[in-house]
N, C-alpha and C positions, 0 to 999 in steps of 0.2 A: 755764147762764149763766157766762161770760167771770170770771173773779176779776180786779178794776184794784185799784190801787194803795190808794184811798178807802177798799178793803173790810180792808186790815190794818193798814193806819198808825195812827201813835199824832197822833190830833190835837192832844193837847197840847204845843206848840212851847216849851220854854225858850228863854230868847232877851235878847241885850244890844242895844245900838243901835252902829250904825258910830259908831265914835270915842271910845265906852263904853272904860275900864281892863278891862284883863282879867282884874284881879282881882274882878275883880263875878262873873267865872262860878265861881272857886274853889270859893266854899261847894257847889254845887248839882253840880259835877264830884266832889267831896271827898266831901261831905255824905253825897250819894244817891246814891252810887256810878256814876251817869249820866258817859259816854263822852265825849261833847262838848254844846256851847250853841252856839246857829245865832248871826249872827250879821245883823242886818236894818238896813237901810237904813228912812230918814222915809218910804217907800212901805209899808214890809213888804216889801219884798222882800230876797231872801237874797244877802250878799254876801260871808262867811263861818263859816268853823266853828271854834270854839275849845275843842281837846282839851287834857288834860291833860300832853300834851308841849308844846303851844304855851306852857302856864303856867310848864312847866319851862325853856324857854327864855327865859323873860326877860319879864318881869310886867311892866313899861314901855311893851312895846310896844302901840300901837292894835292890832284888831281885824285892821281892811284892813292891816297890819303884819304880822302874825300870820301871816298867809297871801295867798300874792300875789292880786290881783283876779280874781275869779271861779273863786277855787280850790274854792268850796263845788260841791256834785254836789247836780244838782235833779231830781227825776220828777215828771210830770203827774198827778194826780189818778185820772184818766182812763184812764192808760197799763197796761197787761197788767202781771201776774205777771213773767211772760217777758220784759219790757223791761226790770224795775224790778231782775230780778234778772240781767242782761246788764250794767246799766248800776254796777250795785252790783261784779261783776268785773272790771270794767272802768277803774273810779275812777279816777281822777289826780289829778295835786297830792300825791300821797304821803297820800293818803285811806286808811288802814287800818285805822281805827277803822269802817269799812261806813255810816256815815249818808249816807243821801242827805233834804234835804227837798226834802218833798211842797210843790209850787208848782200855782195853778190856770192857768188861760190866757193870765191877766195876767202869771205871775209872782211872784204876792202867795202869800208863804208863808201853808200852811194846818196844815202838820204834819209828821212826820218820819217815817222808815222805816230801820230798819236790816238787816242782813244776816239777822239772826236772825228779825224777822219777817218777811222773805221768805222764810226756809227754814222756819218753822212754817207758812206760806202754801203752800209747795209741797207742803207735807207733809196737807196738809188741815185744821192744828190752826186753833183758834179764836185770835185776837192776844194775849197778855198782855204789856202793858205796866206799868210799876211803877206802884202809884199815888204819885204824888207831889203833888197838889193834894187839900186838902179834900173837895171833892164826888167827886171819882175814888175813894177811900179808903173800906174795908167800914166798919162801926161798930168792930171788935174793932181796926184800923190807926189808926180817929182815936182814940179811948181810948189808944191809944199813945204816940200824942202823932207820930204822921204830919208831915214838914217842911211848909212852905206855901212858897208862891210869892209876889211876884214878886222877881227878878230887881233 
């Protein structure tokens, strides 16, 4: 059986709203050490990405500001190993942080992917994503005292 996209991503999406400050993503870019926060439209659908250079340049600006329209990189659900990881070398917009989000047919973000777990994918490894939410988190991470979510 085919490996698609569904089978390694992290369906947990952080995520601000177009028009959202972008210091909303600080904490959770800072916090959890997490690379970038997707950036959605009143659809759910993805309309940018905000890394931690975007914050460094200038916490003022919007979202859609941040990075010009459609600068986020999307993969299907659906789509092969091999696409996700073409599309992921490929990236534009000065994408270098590797996230692409996971979008269904509609469009409506479902979840994220990055470089890393494409290349544990290709490698045959099982996904680990951080847990960052409550229920994603063993017992010994919430005793911790584990960050929460939302956004």
């Amino acid at each position: 059986m085919a490996v698609v996209v569904r089978d390694f991503m992290n369906p947990t999406l952080l995520y601000i709203h177009e028009g959202d400050r972008l210091t909303l993503a600080r904490g959770p870019i800072v916090g959890w050490g997490i690379m970038a926060v997707a950036v959605l439209d009143e659809s759910h659908r993805p309309v940018g990405l905000v890394s931690l250079h975007d914050l460094e340049q200038g916490s003022r600006r919007t979202p859609r500001q941040a990075g010009e329209a459609g600068a986020v990189e999307t993969v299907r659900d659906t789509e092969s190993l091999e696409v996700a990881a073409r599309k992921a070398a490929e990236a534009r917009h000065g994408n270098l942080h590797g996230h692409l989000v996971v979008v269904d047919e509609k469009g409506v973000a479902l979840g994220i992917v990055t470089s890393v777990d494409i290349l544990r994918a290709m490698l045959g490894m099982k996904p680990r994503h951080a847990p960052i939410l409550p229920n994603e988190a063993s017992d010994e991470e919430k005793r911790a005292g584990s960050p929460a979510v939302p956004l």
